[in-house]
N, C-alpha and C positions, 0 to 999 in steps of 0.2 A: 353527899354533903354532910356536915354537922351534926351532933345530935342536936334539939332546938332547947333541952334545959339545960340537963347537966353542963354539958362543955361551955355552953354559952357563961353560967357563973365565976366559971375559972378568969383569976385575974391575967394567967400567961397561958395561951396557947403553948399548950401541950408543957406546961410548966416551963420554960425559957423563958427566963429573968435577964439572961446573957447568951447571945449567941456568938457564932463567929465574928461576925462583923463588930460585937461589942452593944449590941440592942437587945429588950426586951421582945419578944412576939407578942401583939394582944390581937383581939380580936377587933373587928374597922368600928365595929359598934358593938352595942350590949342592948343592940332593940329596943332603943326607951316605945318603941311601939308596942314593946309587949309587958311594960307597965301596968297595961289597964287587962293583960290576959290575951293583947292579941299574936296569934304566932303568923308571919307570913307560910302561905299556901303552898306558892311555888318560889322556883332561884328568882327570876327574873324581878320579882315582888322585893325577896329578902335584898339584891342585891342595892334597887332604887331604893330604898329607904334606907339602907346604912350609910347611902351618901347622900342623905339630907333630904334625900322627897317628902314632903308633906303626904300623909295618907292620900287627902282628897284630891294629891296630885298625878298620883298614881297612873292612869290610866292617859293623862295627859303625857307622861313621861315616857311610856311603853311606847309609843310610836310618838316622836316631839313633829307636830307639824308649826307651817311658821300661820297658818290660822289662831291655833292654841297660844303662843307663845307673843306673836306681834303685838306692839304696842302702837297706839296713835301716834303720828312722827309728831303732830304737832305740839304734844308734851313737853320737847326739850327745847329748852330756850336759842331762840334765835332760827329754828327750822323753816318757819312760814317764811318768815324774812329772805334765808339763802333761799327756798324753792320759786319764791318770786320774781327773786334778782334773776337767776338762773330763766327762768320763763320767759323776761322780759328779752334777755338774751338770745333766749331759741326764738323767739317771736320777730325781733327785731335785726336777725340773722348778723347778731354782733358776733366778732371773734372768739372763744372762750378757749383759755388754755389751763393744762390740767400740772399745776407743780408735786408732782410726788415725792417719795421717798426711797431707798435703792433697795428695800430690804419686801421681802415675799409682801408683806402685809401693804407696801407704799407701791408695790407693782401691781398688785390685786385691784389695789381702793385705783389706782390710777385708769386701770383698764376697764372696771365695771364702769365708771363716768364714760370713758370713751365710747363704750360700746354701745351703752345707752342714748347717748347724745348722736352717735349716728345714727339710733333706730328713729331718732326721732328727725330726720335727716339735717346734721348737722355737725360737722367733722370739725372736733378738738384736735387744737396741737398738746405736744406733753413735753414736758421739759424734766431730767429724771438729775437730779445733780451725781456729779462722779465724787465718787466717798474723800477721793486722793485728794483734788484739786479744789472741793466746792466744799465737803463737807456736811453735814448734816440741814437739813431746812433751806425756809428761804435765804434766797442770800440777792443785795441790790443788783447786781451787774445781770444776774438771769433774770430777775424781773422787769428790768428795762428792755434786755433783747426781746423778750414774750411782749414788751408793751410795744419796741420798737417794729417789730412783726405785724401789727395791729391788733394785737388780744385788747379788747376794752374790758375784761372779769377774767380774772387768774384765781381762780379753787385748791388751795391746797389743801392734798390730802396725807394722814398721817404723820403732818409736823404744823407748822405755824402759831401751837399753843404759846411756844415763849419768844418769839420772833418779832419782839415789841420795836426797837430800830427797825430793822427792815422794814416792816410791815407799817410803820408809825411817816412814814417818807415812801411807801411803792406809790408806782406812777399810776397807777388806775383801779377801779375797784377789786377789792378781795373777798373771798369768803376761805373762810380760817373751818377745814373740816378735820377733826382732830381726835383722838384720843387718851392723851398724855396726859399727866396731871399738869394742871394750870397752879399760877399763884393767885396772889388777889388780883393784880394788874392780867387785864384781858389786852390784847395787842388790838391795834385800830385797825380794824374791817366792819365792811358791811353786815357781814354775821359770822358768830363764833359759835360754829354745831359739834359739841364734846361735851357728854354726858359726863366728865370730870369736871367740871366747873364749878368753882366752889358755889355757887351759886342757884348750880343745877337740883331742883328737884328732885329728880328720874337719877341723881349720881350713885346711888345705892342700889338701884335695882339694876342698871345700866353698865355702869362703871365698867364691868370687864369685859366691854364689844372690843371689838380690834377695830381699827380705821376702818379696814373696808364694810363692818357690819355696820358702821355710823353712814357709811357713803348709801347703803341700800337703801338704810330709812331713808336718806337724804332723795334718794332713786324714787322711794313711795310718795314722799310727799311733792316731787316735781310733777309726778305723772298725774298725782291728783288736783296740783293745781293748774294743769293744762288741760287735764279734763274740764275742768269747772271753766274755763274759758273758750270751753269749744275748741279748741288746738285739731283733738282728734272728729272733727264731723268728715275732711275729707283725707285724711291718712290713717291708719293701720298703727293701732298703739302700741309702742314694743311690750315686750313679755319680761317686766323684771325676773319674775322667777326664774327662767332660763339664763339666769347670771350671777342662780346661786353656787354654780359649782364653784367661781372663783372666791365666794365669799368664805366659802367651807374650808379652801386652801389656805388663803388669808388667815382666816380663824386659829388655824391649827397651828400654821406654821408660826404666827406667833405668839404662841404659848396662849393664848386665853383662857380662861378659864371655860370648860364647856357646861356652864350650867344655864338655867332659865333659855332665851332666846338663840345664843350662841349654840345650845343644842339641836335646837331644830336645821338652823344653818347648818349645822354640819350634817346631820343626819337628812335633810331633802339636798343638800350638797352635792353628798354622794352618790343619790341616783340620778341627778342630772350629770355627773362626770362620768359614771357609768354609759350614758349614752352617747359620749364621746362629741357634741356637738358643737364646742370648742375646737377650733381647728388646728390652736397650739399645744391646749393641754391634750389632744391627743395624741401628737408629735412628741411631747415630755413623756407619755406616759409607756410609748414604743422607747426613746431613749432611756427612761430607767429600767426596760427590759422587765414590766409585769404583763404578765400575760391573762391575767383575771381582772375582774373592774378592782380599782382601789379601794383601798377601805381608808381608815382613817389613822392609824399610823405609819399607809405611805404620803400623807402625806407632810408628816414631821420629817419624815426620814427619808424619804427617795426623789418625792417630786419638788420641796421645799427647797431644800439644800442645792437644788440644781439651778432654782430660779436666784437664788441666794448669789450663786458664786457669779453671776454676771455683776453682781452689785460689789461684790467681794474682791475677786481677781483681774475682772473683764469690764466691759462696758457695760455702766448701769444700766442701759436703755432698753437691753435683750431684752427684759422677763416682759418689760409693756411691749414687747415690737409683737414676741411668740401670742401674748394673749389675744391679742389684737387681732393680728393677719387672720387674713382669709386664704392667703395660698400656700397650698400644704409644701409645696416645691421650700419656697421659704419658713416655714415653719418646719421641717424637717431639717433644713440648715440651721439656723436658730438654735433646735431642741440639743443636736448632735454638738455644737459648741459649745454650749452651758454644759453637755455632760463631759465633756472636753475638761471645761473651765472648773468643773467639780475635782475631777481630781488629782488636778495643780495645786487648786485650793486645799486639798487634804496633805499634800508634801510641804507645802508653807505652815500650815497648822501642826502638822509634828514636831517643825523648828522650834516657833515660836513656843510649844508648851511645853520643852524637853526647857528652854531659857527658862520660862518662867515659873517649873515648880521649882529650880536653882535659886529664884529668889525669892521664894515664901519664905519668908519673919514667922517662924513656929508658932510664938508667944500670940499674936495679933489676933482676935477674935474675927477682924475683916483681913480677908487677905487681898494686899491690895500690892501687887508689882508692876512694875515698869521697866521696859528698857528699850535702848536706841537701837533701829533698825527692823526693830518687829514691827512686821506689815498688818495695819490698821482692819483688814479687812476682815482678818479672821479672829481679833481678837474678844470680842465675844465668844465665839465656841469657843474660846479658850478658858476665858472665865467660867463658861458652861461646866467644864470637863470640871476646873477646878472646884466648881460649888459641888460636883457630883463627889467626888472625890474624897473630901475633907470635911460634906457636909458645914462649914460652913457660907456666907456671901462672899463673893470675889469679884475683884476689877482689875483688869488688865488694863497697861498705858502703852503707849507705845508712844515713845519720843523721836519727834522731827529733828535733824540736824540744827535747831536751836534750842534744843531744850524742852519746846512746848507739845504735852502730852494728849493726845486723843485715848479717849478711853472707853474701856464696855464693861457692865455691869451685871452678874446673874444673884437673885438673893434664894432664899431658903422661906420655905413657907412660916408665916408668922411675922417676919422682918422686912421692910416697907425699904426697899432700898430708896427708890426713886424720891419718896420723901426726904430722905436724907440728903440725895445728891442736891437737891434743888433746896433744902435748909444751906447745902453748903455752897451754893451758888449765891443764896440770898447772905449769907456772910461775908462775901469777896474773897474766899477759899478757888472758885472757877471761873472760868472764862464765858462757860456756857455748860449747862446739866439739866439735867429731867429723865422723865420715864416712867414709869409705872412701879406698884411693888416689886415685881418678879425680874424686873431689867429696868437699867438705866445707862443713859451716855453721859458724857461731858468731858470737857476742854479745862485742860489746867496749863496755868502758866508758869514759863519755866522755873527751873527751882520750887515747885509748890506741891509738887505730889507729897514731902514729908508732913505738910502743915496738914492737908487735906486729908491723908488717911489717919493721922490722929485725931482731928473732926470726928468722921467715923469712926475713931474705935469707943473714943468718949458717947457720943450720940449712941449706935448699938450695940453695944455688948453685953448690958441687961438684958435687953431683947434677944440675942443672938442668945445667950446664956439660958433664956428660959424657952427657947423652941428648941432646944440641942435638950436639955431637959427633959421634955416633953416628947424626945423622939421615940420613935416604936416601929419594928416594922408590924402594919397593918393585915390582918389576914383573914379571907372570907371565907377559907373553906379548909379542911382537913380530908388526906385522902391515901390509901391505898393507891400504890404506881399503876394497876392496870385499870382505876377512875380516871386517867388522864385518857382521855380518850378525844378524837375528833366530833363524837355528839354531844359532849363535855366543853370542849371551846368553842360552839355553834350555841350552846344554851348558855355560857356566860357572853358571846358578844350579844346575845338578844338585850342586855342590858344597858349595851353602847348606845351613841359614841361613848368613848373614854379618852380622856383626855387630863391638862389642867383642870383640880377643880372635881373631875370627876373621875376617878383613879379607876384604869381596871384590875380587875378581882385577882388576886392572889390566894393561892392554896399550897397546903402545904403537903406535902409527900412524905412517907415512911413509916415504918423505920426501910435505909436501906443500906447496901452495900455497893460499892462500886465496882464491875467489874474490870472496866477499860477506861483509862482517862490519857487524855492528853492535850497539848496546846497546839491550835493553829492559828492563820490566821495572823492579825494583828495585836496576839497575846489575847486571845480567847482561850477557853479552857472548858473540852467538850469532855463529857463523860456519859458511860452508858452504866447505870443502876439497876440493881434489881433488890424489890421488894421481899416480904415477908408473904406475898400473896404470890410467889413465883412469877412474877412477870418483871418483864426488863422496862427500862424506858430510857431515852437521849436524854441527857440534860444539859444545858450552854452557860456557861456563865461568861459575859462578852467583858472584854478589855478587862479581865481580873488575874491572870497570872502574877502579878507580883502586887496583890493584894493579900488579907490576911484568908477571904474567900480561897481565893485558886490556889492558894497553898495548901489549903484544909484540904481540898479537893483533889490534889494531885498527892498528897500523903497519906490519902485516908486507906486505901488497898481493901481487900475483900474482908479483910477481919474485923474492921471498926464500923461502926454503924452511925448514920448520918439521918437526921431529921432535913429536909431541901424544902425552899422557899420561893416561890415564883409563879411567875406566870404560865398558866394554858396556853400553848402556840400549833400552829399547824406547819408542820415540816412538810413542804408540798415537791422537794425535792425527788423524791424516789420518783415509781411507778404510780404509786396511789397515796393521798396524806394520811399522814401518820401526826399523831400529837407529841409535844416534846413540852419542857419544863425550861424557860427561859430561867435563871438562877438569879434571886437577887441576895439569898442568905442562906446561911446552914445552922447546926447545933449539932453537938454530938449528943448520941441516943446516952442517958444516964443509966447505968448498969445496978 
């Protein structure tokens, strides 16, 4: 690792004011820990504190249990409320049906209620809206079929914050369990449980749970108040914590931030997924074809994506049908269609993003395009790709054969997108908007997409202007190519999860030389390196062929010498793993 003074003073790792990519290197922190003289001991120490551990937190953070972490559910306003309605329901053996949302995080929150409420014997319907036809949140006509069915309490999860119509006229009790940013106006239910509530207490410490980590507390405090009524003297209480694997997926796959509570989740998550007790996500986890327990960036990237394209390409209802079931016959059908439906979904997603960087507006601080016939479902990754891309926010629209746009939003750290979308819904700019900082949706009416992304570029381009600013790639370690080693990426995940929020650890490599480079794939650009300490190593730089990266990289030849930037990976392909250097930046060595 680093030396712990000298290098640490240096304003630019390894003097890089400008790299390839056009960034400074610094280093993730300057240890205001060692202000007072303290140096950390080991990586695992240095790593938690450069991403914001409190000293005294230290020890909590090294293994996050959700002991350490758990808050009273009854904190957040309106909890006791819903856990009561909810009681009164399991008590009174009324209907309850569970409204979600089609995306990883509204399959998640929808399936842990399910499963919960049958431990408690008592079988939810679920109603998942199709993206095409219903659109986002509640909407009247499904809440009457759920009412006309005899649901007497419809729960939604992961939408109902701004669903004031709807929700202002449903035909029977609701509780609103939710996420999103709210406005001032709360919609009329029974209880509204979203630690985003302007109103909310607990909104700062809270704020970045996903639905389904809102639905658990919601899970805690039902259990505890059936416990206090005796519920459990002659049944068998279910085991929330056996349903944190789904929380952990939820978590991940919607970008959350993984700090405070949302760590523990994900870190006891994953040893409950590892024991495969889930009878669907074990099915998902044989279709994405891992053969080790998961960790935690499969599940942004393998088993996320998969639950995704039912909502995306397919019938919204798979990801809750696969979590759900109990028979693996059908859950292995289920898992095998969604990876089916995954990569359809990746041949529509090519279309749409080859159309839509044709129509980025250079000049626009937000890029914000539209056009007719791009399929709704994939256009968030597409704005995904393009936030990656151009570093700055982006929304993709896709217009109906009348004009009227659906749209997905990804921001850049710093820039509060979802604010903005929902200022510009509170100006009669949209039809319908919200979201959180890191993503937002919303509905514009035809002809308005011009009005609205001038909205936005007036609204953030300060903002956009001073986190492009501020950009840097961040780096925690400095290293000789034959320090990449597999007991080297087993000693920085000890620092995981990593996620949003809590970035994992970058190191930098060299000086080196390239001996072999080439592109496969889907315009990846592998090369094999070798140091100044004579050892070789792989390194990937993924989808960057005709970036300024993969050009450096395929021009560089054995005589020019490259400083490389990335992650610690395990290439578990061969015979036995080997470590490799995922690439997110280069510099040439200064002579």
């Amino acid at each position: 690792m680093r030396a712990a003074g000298k290098a640490r003073t240096m304003r630019h790792v390894l003097d890089i004011d400008r790299s390839i990519m056009g960034q400074p290197w610094r280093w993730r922190a300057l240890a205001a820990d060692q202000r007072d003289g303290f140096v950390p001991d080991d990586l695992v120490t240095s790593l938690l504190l450069s991403r914001g551990c409190p000293r005294e937190g230290l020890e909590a953070h090294r293994a996050p249990s959700i002991r350490a972490f758990m808050p009273d559910p009854s904190v957040f306003r309106d909890m006791d409320t819903a856990a009561a309605r909810i009681a009164d329901a399991v008590e009174a053996g009324e209907k309850i049906a569970i409204f979600g949302d089609y995306d990883v995080d509204g399959a998640t929150s929808a399936a842990l209620l399910v499963l919960l409420l049958r431990g408690l014997g008592h079988d939810a319907a679920v109603h998942i809206p199709d993206r095409m036809t219903e659109g986002y949140g509640p909407n009247a006509a499904a809440l009457a079929t759920l009412a006309g069915a005899g649901a007497t309490l419809i729960v939604t999860v992961d939408c109902g914050a701004q669903a004031f119509d709807v929700l202002d006229d449903a035909p029977v009790d609701v509780i609103v369990v939710d996420h999103h940013q709210c406005a001032t106006r709360l919609p009329r239910a029974v209880a509204v449980v979203n630690p985003n509530r302007l109103d909310e207490d607990e909104g700062a410490a809270h704020g970045h749970l996903a639905a389904v980590g809102v639905c658990f507390l919601l899970g805690a405090a039902l259990l505890r108040e059936l416990r206090g009524r005796g519920y459990f003297a002659a049944r068998t209480e279910p085991k929330l914590l056996d349903l944190l694997d789904l929380v952990a997926l939820g978590t991940v796959a919607d970008v959350a931030q993984l700090r405070g509570l949302n760590r523990a989740f994900v870190a006891q998550g994953l040893k409950v997924m590892g024991g495969r007790r889930n009878v669907g996500l074990a099915a998902l986890i044989e279709a994405s074809r891992l053969t080790r327990a998961p960790v935690c960036s499969d599940l942004g990237f393998a088993l996320g994506p998969r639950i995704n394209a039912g909502g995306r390409v397919g019938r919204a209802d798979l990801g809750v049908r696969l979590l759900t079931t109990t028979d693996v016959d059908e859950a292995r059908g289920i898992a095998a269609e969604l990876d089916r439906l995954n990569e359809e979904r990746r041949a529509i997603e090519a279309i749409v993003q080859e159309g839509a960087e044709l129509a980025i507006v250079a000049e626009r601080s937000v890029v914000v395009v539209a056009g007719a016939g791009w399929h709704p479902g994939v256009i968030g990754i597409v704005a995904g790709r393009l936030k990656e891309k151009l570093g700055r926010p982006a929304i993709v629209i896709a217009l109906d054969d009348d004009g009227v746009g659906k749209g997905s939003g990804r921001s850049i750290t710093g820039v509060d997108l979802g604010q903005a979308v929902l200022a510009a819904k509170e100006a009669g700019l949209l039809v319908a908007g919200g979201g959180h900082a890191m993503a937002a949706g919303l509905t514009v009416a035809a002809g308005g997409v011009a009005a609205f992304a001038a909205f936005l570029e007036e609204r953030l381009a300060d903002a956009i202007a001073r986190a492009r600013e501020d950009r840097a790639l961040l780096v925690d370690s400095v290293l000789a190519p034959g320090g990449v080693t597999p007991d080297l990426v087993a000693a920085l995940e000890a620092g995981g999860p990593y996620g949003m929020g809590w970035p994992s650890p970058r190191v930098a490599i060299g000086p080196v030389r390239t001996i072999k480079v080439d592109v496969v794939g889907n315009g990846h650009v592998r090369a094999i390196v070798a140091g100044d300490d004579g050892r070789s190593l792989k390194a990937m730089a993924f989808r960057a062929a005709d970036t300024p990266l993969g050009e450096a990289l395929l021009a560089a030849g054995p005589s020019r010498r490259l400083w490389l930037a990335g992650r610690a990976k395990l290439d578990e392909w061969g015979s036995r793993p080997a470590a490799e250097l995922h690439v997110d930046d280069a510099a040439w060595v200064r002579s």
